[in-house]
Every structure is written in C-alpha cells, then in structure tokens.
MIGU-470287 format. One line per field, with one value per residue (C-alpha): x, y, z; residue in one letter. Coordinates in steps of 0.25 Angstrom, whole numbers. Layout:
<nodes>
c1 <- (X_...)
c2 <- (Y_...)
c3 <- (Z_...)
rest <- (A_...)
</nodes>
This chain:
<nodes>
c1 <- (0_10_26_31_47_52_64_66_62_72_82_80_81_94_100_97_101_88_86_73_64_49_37_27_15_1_-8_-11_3_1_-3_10_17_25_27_34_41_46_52_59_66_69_76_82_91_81_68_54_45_29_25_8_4_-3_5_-1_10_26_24_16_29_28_33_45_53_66_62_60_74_67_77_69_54_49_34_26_16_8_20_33_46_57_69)
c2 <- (0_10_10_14_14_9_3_20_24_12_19_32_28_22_33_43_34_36_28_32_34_39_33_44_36_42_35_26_18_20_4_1_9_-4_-10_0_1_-12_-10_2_-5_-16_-9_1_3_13_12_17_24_27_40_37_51_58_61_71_72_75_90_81_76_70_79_74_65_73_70_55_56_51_52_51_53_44_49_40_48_48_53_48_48_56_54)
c3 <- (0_4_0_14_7_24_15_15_27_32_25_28_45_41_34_45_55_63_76_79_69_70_57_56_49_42_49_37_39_54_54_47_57_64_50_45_60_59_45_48_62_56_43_52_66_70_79_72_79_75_75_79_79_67_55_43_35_35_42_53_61_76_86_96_87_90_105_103_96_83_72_60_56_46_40_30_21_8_1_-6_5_2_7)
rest <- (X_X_X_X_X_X_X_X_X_X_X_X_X_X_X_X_X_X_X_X_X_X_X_X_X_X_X_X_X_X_X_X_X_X_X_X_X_X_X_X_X_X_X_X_X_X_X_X_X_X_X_X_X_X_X_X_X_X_X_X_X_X_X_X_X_X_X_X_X_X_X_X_X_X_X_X_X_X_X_X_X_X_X)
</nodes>
C-alpha cells in the first residue's frame, strides 16, 4: 500500500550516527508504528522512539526532543522523502 523506503531511513540513522532516534507518524501509519520500529533497530545501532501525539505535517514538530536527548526526528508524510 505505501512504499515507506525504511532501507533509507535506516541509512540516513546510520549516516548521522543517531543513537536516539524519534518516528513522528500521521495517524494513518500510527498502526504500523512498532513494524516500522523494529526494522529501524534491528538495521540500526540506534534506539527508535514513537512520537504518539498528533502530527499535521512537517511544520507540526514535537516539543522537547532536545531535552530527551533525541538526536534525529524522523516524520513519515504523504510526500516524496528527501534527503
């Protein structure tokens, strides 16, 4: 149904050397959110965290990542990824 390119997402986690990493979901992949979870850890060094609060689109990011000592924000959308 949807091409979620984790393959890339892996990649990009590994390029940026994140170890702490937060998914930011619509709420249409929302049930897909421990799938895509597990892929990322088991393709990566890093831990994945799920970001269950609202998101309506890119300019919608969670507050306190810095905090939580998140090093990368990954967001799935409607729209092509670009690295």
């Amino acid at each position: 149904m949807y091409e979620l390119e984790l393959e890339k997402a892996a990649e990009k986690i590994k390029k940026n050397r994140a170890k702490r990493v937060c998914l930011q979901l619509p709420d249409g992949l929302k049930p897909k959110a421990k799938d895509i979870q597990n892929f990322l850890e088991s393709n990566t060094d890093a831990e994945v965290y799920i970001w269950m609060g609202t998101c309506f689109g890119a300019c919608d990011l969670p507050l306190g990542l810095d905090t939580a000592g998140i090093d990368l924000l990954i967001q799935w959308g409607h729209s092509e990824m670009k690295f």
